[in-house]
Structure formats: structure tokens, C-alpha cells
C-alpha positions in Angstrom: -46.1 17.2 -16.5 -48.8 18.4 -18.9 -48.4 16.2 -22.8 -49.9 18.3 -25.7 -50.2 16.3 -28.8 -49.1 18.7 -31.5 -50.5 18.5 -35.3 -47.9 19.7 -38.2 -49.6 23.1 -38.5 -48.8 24.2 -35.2 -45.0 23.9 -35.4 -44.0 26.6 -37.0 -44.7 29.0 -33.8 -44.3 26.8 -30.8 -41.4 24.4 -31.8 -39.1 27.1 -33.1 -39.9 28.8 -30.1 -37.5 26.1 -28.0 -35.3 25.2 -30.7 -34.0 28.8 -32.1 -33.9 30.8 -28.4 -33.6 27.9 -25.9 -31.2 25.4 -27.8 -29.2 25.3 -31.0 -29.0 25.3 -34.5 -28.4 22.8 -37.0 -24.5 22.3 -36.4 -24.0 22.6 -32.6 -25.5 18.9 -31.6 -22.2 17.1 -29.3 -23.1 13.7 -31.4 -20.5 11.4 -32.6 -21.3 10.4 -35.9 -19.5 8.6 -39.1 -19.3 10.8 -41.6 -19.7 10.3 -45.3 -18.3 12.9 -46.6 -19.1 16.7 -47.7 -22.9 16.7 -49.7 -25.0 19.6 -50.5 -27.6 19.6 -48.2 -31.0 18.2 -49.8 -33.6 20.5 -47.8 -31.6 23.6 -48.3 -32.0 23.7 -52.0 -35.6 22.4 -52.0 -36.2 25.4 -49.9 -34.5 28.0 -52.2 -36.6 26.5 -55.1 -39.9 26.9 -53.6 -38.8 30.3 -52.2 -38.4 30.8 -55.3 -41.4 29.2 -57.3 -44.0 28.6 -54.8 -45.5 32.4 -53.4 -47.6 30.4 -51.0 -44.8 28.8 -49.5 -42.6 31.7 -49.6 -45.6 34.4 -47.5 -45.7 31.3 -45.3 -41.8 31.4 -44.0 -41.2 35.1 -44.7 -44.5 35.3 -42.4 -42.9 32.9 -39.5 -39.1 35.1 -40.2 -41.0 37.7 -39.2 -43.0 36.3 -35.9 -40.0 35.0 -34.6 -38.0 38.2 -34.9 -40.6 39.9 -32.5 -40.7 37.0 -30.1 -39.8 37.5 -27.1 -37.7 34.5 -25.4 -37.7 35.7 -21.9 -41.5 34.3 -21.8 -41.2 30.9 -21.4 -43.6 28.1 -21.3 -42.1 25.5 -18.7 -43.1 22.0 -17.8 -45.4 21.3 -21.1 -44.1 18.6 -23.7 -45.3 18.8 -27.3 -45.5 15.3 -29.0 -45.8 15.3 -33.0 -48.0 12.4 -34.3 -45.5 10.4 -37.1 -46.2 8.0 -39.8 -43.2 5.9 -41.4 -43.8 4.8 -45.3 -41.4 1.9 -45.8 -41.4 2.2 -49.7 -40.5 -1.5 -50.0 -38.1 -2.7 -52.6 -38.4 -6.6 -51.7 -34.8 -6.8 -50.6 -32.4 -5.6 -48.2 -31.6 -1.5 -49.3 -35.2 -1.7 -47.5 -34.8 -4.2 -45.0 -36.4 -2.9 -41.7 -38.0 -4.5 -38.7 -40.6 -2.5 -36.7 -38.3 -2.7 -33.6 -35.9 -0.9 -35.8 -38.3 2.1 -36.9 -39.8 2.3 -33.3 -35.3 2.2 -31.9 -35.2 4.8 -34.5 -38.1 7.5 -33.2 -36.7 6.1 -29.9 -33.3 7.9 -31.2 -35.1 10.7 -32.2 -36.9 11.3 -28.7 -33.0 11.1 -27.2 -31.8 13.9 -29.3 -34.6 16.2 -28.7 -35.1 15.7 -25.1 -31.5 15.5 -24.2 -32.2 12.3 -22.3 -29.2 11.1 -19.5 -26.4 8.3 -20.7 -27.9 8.3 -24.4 -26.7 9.5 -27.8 -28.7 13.0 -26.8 -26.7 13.6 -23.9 -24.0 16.4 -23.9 -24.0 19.9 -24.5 -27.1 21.7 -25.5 -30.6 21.6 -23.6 -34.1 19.7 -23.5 -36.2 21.0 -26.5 -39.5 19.3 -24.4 -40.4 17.6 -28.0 -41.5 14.4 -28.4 -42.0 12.3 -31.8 -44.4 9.3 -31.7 -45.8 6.7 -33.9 -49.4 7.5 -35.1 -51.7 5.0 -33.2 -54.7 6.5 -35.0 -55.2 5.9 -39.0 -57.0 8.9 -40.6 -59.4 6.3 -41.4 -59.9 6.4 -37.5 -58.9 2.7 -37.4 -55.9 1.3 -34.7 -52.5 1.7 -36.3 -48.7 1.0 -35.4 -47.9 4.2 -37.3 -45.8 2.1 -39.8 -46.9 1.7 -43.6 -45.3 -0.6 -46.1 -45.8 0.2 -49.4 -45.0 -2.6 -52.3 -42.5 -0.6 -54.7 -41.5 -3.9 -56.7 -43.8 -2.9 -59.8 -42.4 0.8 -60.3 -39.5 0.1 -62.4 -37.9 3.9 -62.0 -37.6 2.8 -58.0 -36.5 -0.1 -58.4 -33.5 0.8 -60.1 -32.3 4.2 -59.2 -34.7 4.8 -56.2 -35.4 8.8 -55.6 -34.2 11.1 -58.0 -32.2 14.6 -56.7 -30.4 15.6 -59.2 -29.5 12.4 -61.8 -31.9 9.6 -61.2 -35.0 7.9 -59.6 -38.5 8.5 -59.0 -39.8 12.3 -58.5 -40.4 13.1 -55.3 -44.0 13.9 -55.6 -44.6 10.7 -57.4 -43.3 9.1 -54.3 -45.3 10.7 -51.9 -48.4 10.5 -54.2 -48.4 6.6 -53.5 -48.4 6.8 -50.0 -49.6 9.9 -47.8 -51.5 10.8 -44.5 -52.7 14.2 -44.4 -49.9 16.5 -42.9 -52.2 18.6 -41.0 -52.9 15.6 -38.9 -49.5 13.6 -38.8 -45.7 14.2 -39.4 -44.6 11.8 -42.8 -41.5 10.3 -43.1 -40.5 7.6 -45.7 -37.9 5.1 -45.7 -36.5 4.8 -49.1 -33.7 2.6 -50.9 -31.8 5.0 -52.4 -31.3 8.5 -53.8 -29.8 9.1 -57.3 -28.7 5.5 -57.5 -26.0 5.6 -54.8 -27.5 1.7 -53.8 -28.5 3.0 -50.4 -24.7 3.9 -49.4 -22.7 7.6 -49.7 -24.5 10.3 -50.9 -27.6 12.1 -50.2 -28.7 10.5 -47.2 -32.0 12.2 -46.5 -34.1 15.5 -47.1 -36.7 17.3 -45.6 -39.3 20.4 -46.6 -39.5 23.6 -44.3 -42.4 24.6 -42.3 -43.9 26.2 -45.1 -44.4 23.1 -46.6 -47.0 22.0 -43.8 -50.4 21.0 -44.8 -49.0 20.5 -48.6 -48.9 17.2 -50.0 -45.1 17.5 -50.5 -45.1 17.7 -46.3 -42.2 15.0 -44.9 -39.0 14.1 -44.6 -37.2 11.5 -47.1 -34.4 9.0 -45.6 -32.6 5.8 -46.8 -33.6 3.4 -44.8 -29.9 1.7 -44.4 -29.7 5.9 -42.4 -32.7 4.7 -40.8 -31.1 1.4 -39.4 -27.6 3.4 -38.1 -28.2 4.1 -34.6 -25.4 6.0 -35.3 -26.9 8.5 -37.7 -28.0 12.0 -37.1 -29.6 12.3 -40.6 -33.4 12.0 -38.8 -32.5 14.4 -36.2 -31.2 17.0 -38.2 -33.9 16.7 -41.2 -36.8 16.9 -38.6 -34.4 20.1 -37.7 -35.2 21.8 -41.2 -38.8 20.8 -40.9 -39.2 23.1 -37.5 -37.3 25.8 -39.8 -34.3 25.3 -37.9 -31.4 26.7 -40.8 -27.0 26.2 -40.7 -25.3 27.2 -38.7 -23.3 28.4 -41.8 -26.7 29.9 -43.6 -25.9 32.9 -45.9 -22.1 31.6 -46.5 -22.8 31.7 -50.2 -21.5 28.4 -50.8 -18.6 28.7 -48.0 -17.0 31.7 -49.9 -17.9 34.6 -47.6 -19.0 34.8 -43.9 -22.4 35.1 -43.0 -24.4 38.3 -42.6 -24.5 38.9 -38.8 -24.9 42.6 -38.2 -28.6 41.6 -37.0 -28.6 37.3 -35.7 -32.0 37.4 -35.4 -33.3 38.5 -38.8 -30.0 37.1 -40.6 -28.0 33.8 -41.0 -29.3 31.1 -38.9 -31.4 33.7 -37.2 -29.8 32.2 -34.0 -27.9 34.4 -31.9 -26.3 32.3 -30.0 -23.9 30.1 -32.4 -21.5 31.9 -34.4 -21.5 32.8 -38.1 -19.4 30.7 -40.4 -18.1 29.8 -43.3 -18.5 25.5 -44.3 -15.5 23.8 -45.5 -15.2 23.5 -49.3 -13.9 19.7 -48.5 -14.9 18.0 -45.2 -15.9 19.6 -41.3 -13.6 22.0 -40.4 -13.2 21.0 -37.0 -9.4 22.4 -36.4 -8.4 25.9 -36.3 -10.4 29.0 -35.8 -13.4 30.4 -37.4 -12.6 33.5 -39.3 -15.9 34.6 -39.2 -16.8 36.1 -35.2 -13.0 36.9 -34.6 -11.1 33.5 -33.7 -13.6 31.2 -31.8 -12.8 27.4 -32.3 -14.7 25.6 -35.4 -15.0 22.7 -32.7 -18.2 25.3 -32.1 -19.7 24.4 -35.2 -18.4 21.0 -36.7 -21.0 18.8 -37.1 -19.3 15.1 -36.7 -15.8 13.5 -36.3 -14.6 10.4 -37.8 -14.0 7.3 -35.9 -12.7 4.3 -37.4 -11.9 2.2 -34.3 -14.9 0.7 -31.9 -14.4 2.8 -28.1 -15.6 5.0 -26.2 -15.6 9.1 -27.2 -16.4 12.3 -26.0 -15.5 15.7 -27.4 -13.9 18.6 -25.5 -14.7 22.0 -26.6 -12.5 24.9 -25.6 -13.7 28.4 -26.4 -11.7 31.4 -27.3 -11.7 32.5 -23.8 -9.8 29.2 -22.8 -12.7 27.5 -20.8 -13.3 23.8 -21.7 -16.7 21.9 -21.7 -16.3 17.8 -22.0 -19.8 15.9 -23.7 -20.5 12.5 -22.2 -18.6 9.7 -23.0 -20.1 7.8 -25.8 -19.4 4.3 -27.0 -19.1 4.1 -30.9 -19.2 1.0 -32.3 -17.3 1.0 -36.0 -19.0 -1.7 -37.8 -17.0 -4.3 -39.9 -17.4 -4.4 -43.7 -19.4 -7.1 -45.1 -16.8 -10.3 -46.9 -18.4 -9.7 -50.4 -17.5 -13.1 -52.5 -18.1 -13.6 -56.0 -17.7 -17.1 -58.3 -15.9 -16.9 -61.6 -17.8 -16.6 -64.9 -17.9 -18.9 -67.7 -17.2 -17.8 -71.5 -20.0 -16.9 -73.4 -20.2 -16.2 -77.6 -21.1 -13.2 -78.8 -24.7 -14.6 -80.4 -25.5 -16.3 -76.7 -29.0 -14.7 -75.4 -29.0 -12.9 -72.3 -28.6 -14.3 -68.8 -29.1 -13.5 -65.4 -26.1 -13.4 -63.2 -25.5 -15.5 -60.5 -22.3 -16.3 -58.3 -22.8 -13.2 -55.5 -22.6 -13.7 -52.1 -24.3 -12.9 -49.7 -26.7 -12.8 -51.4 -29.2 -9.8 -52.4 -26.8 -7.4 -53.9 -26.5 -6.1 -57.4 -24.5 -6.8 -60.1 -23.4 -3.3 -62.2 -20.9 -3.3 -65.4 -21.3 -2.8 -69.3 -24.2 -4.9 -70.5 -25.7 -5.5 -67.2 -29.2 -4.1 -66.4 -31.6 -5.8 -63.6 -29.1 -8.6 -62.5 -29.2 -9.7 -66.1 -26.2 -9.6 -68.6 -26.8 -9.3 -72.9 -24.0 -10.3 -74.7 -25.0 -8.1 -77.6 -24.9 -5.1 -75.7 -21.7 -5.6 -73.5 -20.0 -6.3 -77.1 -16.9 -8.7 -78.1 -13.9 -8.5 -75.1 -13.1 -9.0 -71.3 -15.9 -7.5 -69.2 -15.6 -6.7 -65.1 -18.8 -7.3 -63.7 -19.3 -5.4 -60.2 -21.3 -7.5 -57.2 -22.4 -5.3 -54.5 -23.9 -6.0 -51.2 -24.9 -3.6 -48.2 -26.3 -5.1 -44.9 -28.4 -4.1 -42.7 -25.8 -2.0 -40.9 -25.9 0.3 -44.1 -22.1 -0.8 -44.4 -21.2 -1.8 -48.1 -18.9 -3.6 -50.1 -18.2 -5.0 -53.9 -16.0 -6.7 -55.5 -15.3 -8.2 -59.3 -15.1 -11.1 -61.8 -14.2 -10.8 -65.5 -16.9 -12.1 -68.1 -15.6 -12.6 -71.7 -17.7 -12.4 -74.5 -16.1 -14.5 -77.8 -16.4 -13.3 -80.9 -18.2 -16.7 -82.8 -19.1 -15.3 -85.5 -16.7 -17.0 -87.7 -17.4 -20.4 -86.9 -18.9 -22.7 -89.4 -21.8 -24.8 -89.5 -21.4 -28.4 -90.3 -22.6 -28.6 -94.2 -19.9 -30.9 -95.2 -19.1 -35.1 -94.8 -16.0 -34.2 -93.2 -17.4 -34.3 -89.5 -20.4 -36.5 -88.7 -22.5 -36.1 -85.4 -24.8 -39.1 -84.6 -27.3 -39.8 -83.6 -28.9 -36.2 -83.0 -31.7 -35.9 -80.9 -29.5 -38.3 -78.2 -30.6 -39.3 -75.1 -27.0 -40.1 -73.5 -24.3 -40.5 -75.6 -23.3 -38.6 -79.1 -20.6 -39.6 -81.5 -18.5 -37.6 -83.2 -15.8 -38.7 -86.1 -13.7 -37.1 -89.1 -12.5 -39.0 -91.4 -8.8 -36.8 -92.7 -8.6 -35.0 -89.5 -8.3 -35.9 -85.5 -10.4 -34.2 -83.0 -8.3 -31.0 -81.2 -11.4 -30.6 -78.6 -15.8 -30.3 -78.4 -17.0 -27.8 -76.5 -20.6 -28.1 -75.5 -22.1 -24.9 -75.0 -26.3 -24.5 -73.5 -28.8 -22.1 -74.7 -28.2 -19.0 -72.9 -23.7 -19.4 -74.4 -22.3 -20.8 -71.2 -19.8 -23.6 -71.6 -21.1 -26.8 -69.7 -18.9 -29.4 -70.7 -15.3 -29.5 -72.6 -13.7 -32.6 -74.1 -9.8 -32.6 -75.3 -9.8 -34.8 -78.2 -6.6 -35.9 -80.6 -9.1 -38.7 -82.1 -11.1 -39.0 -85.3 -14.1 -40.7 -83.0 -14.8 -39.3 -80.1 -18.0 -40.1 -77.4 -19.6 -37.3 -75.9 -21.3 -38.4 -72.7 -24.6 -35.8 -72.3 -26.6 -38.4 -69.7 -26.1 -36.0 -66.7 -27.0 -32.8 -68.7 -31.2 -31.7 -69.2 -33.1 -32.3 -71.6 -33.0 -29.5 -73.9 -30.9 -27.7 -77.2 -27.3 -27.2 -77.3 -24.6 -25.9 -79.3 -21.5 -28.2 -80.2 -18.6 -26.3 -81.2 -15.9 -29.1 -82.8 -11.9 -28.2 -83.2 -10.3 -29.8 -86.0 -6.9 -28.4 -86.9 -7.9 -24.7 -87.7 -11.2 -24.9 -88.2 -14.0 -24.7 -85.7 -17.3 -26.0 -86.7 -20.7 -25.6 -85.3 -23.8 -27.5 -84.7 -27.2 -27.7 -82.9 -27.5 -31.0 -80.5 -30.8 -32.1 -79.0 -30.9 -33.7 -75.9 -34.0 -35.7 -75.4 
């Protein structure tokens, strides 16, 4: 069998040439996957904006429309394999939304390769047919040095990345901005990068991934975008179907304007998918429509065109399709493993006063999450800008299954503003600096309690009182200043203690 190597800026003929007439579009891959729900799909509106604003790019794909709709699929080209040269940029975070091992990039290609070629007893296998393309990890830099076609780029100093990740459509890096910091010509080489997150969502639901179509080849824009917890899911068909749009492979349910009408189909190769062998129709406004019929070609089953099914119990699948002429087709069975939720623990917080400086959080496990709530920003918490009252502070944690979890603890900020510093004979504190052990006495009043409170407002130490003279024993706590906060009857009073 004869292996062409095949540089970005020859796909646009010869890949569509298998996918569109020899295979299927976007929708019809037999896969079992989890889904996360209905999202707009990324690559479709970053190709209706550069139709739209970019002529280049827009003479390029009406240019490729129009090749394909005078190609001529009885003329095929058998026994040749087409392999596409890839580079993975793992924008690194330092923690685990971008956690990957190379096996793990290379099991992910290996996924790819599956898909594409159909392979026997694999996630590929099942209805459809072998594409003959191959993807494969760059082993040439364009330096001309030895590579494993995997670059990891420090992200730790780009503070828009490290808190929202890629922006879409609320937060997070620009895309070009991203692919500014780390690029390989796309002439030579296919890029991908492996991201934390999109719009904030922590690496979890939400836009999983995007890709540019092949009008974008040979611009620096080139490549497809993925989460890297997507990446890790051997599960996931995000790869598969994002390196889809990037051979101009379109929906199954293109031209549904929105999933309100059926597709134009009066002409399937110049219209819809511009596939003629997958039905027009309409997405569901909620979820896959995967019962029923489609309204759009005259009662075929939406089994034809539904993209995933849910499983929520580890076994073994397949999926039986029956068309409208009662025939049934079974995939290959495939075992689907339904990974467990991470146990997501976090420790109570101490009290803190309203004047108390800002403080990082700590308490999460496992740990390497993030902490989110009012007054929270980086993993640290400010008093001042949370405000006076009973705060739930939010500890979330994804593993490297891309599986997350959270759960909550209740902060209070006091309001301390009314307590009063010592300026009177009544209470005496001695000796102050101390070393070990401070003395506190009144002379009309007993003691209700101290409270000894450290620089950044947490409470370290309590003592009940109901005693003009009380000892405070400060030998096991560091050297350093702290606040004494002193009950007597209804009065609180405040002072500064040194520890030395």
C-alpha cells in the first residue's frame, strides 16, 4: 500500500474527496459517546464570520463548493493512504485542567486514526467506511530538528488564561493571541492545541473544542482548539469531528436555520451538507433527537442522524438502526466505561473580621482545584470585598478523566468594627511583646472569654474566662503580631499582642 504524506494545503481536494462521496457527514459516525448536552457548535459560527468578513477565506471555500460539485465520485483512487503531519500545543496551566502525559496525546491521535480508518474491534468500528486518512505526530520541527510532535507551552504568566482560559463568547484569551504564542506553519503541519478551558467552564461542560474550515489553511488562525480533559476521554468524539470541519465536512443538519425549518435539499450536492447520502434535518432545540421520525426526507428514523446516546451505567453497547423500509443494521458492540465522580472534601472555615487582610484558601481536597464564591479571586479570599455576612465558598476539582465535582463550606466575615481599643485602666495586658505566657486582669469586671486572632483575621486560639486574671498560654504559636479581642460583660475590647 502506497503512504502519501499530505501537507494542510492539499486537503481541501483530496480529503473531501473520501469523506463527502465515500463516507459520511458530520452526524452519522455509530460512536457511543457521553454527552454534555446541546451547545452551539464553535467551528460553525467561526466559519459564518469569516464568510462573512474575510473575502479571502470566503473565494477559497466558495472555490472548493464549487470543485466538489463537478467531481465525479465514480473515479476513485484505491489502495493510497494520505497521512497529515500534526503538532499538539499543550498550553500548560501548571495544574491538572492541563494534565497530559505523551502516552495520552499519542492514545489520542491513536483514537483519531480508529475513527478515520474504520479499524476492526475499536471505537471506529461500525457502520460507515475507511476514509484511508491517517493523522501522525510531526517527527520533523520546521527548524528541521527531531521532534515528538508535542509542544508544551508555559501559560502560568498570562493571567487572562489562567483564569478563564479561551474566550468564545464571555471570557478568556483571544484566539489569535493563543495561537500567536505557539505556531508551526500550517502549510507544512496540521495544529492542534490542548487548552484548559473555554469561557471559564474549568475544563468541564460547555464548548468542548473548535476548529477553522479549509479555507482557513495556510493562515495563521489554521488548527483546531480542544480542552485537554476532551483530549484525555477516550470516550470523546470532539477530535474526530473538529478535524471533520477542518476537511470542510458540514451537519448533517446544515441550512436548518437554527433547527426551525428543514434543510434545502432540492439539489444535495450544492446545498445542506452537500452530502447526498444522509438525510436533511432539522437539530433538536434541546438534546439529540434520537426517537421518532425525521420530518424532513418523509419519515426516516432520527437514529440516522443522532450523534450520541447517554450511558450512565459501565457495559457493553451497540446501536441498532432500522430504516424506514424496516431493514436493521447492528454496530459493534462497544464497551463503555462510565467513570465515577471524584469524592470532593472540603475542611470548615474559621471566622474572620471584616478589617482581616486577605488570605488564600486552603482546606480542598484533592487537591488542585479552585475555589469560586463572592470575594474569591485566584484561590485567595478579601474580606473587604466579600463584605460583612455568611459566605459559601465553592471547591472544585476535575481529574484527569475530565469528570468533575464541587462542593461547599460557609466563611463568615464579622462585622468588628465596633470593638474598642484598650485606652482605659480597666483591662491590663502584660507583659506585651511575650515570649510564652500573657496576663490579662480587670479590676470591676470578670473575663466572659479572649479570643486570639493572627494577622491575616483567623481565630487561632479561644479561652472561656469568668475570671478577673486570666493566663494566656502563646508558647506553641509563631513568633509574630496578633490581635486580642477581650469579652467583659458587654463590651469587647481590642489589642495588638507581640509574640517574640
Amino acid at each position: 500500500m502506497k503512504k502519501y504524506f499530505l501537507t494542510p494545503s492539499y486537503w481541501c481536494f483530496f480529503l473531501s474527496v473520501f469523506i463527502l462521496f465515500d463516507s459520511y457527514s458530520q452526524n452519522d459516525v455509530p460512536v457511543i459517546v457521553m454527552n454534555q448536552g446541546a451547545e452551539p457548535c464553535v467551528s460553525d459560527q467561526l466559519h459564518e464570520e469569516r464568510m462573512l468578513t474575510d473575502s479571502i477565506y470566503r473565494q477559497k471555500t466558495i472555490d472548493f463548493n464549487v470543485a466538489m460539485s463537478s467531481f465525479n465520485p465514480t473515479v476513485e483512487v484505491s489502495n493510497t493512504t494520505y497521512r497529515v503531519p500534526v503538532v499538539i500545543h499543550v498550553m500548560e496551566t501548571g495544574n491538572s485542567l492541563t494534565q497530559i502525559s505523551d502516552e495520552q496525546i499519542r492514545e489520542g491521535i491513536k483514537q483519531l486514526n480508529e475513527r478515520y480508518r474504520k479499524v476492526p474491534g475499536s471505537l471506529g468500528d461500525g457502520n460507515g467506511v475507511d476514509v484511508e486518512i491517517e493523522f501522525a505526530l510531526a517527527v520533523q520541527d520546521p527548524n528541521g530538528n527531531c521532534t515528538n510532535g508535542i509542544v508544551r507551552y508555559d501559560m502560568t504568566g498570562n493571567a487572562s488564561y489562567m483564569s478563564h482560559g479561551v474566550f468564545r463568547n464571555s471570557a478568556g484569551i483571544a484566539d489569535a493571541d493563543l495561537k500567536a504564542l505557539s505556531f508551526w506553519n500550517s502549510n507544512n503541519y496540521y495544529n492542534i492545541w490542548l487548552i484548559s478551558e473555554i469561557d471559564n467552564n474549568n475544563g468541564g461542560p460547555g464548548v468542548q473544542g473548535y476548529a477553522y474550515f479549509a479555507g482557513a489553511h495556510g493562515f495563521s488562525i489554521d488548527g483546531a482548539v480542544i480542552l485537554c480533559s476532551n483530549w484525555r476521554n477516550p470516550q470523546s468524539t470532539t477530535g474526530a469531528h473538529e478535524l471533520g470541519h477542518a476537511f470542510n465536512l458540514y451537519h448533517t443538519f446544515e441550512g436548518d436555520n437554527g433547527g426551525n425549518t428543514c434543510p434545502p435539499d432540492s439539489a444535495c450536492s450544492v446545498q445542506g451538507d452537500f452530502v447526498c447520502d444522509t438525510p436533511p434535518h432539522m437539530r433538536s432545540v434541546s438534546n439529540c433527537n434520537s426517537t421518532g421520525t425525521n420530518s424532513c426526507d418523509g419519515g426516516s428514523s432520527n437514529g440516522s442522524t443522532s450523534d450520541s446516546i447517554v450511558a450512565t451505567i459501565s457495559g457493553p453497547y451497540s446501536v441498532t438502526y432500522t430504516g424506514s423500509n424496516g431493514c436493521s443494521s447492528t454496530s459493534a458492540i462497544v464497551d463503555v466505561v462510565v467513570n465515577q465522580l471524584p469524592a470532593v472534601t472540603i475542611s470548615s472555615f474559621t471566622d474572620v473580621c471584616d478589617y482581616a487582610e486577605a488570605f488564600s484558601l486552603i482546606g480542598g481536597l484533592p487537591i488542585r482545584g479552585s475555589y469560586n464564591g463572592i470575594g474569591v479571586s485566584g484561590g485567595v479570599f478579601d474580606p473587604s470585598v466579600a463584605g460583612i455576612g455568611i459566605h459559601s465558598i465553592t471547591y472544585q476539582y476535575t481529574d484527569l478523566n475530565g469528570c468533575v465535582n464541587s462542593t461547599q463550606a460557609n466563611l463568615s466575615v464579622n462585622d468588628c468594627t465596633d470593638l474598642l481599643e484598650i485606652k482605659t485602666d480597666e483591662v491590663l495586658v502584660y507583659p506585651n511583646p511575650a515570649s510564652k505566657t500573657v496576663f490579662v486582669k480587670t479590676k470591676t469586671y470578670d473575663i466572659a472569654s479572649i479570643n486570639v486572632f493572627d494577622a491575616t483575621g483567623r481565630l487561632i486560639a479561644r479561652y472561656n474566662g469568668q475570671s478577673k486574671n486570666i493566663e494566656v498560654d502563646i508558647s506553641n504559636v509563631a513568633i509574630g503580631i496578633y490581635n486580642l479581642e477581650i469579652q467583659i460583660e458587654n463590651k469587647v475590647f481590642r489589642t495588638r499582642l507581640v509574640k517574640k
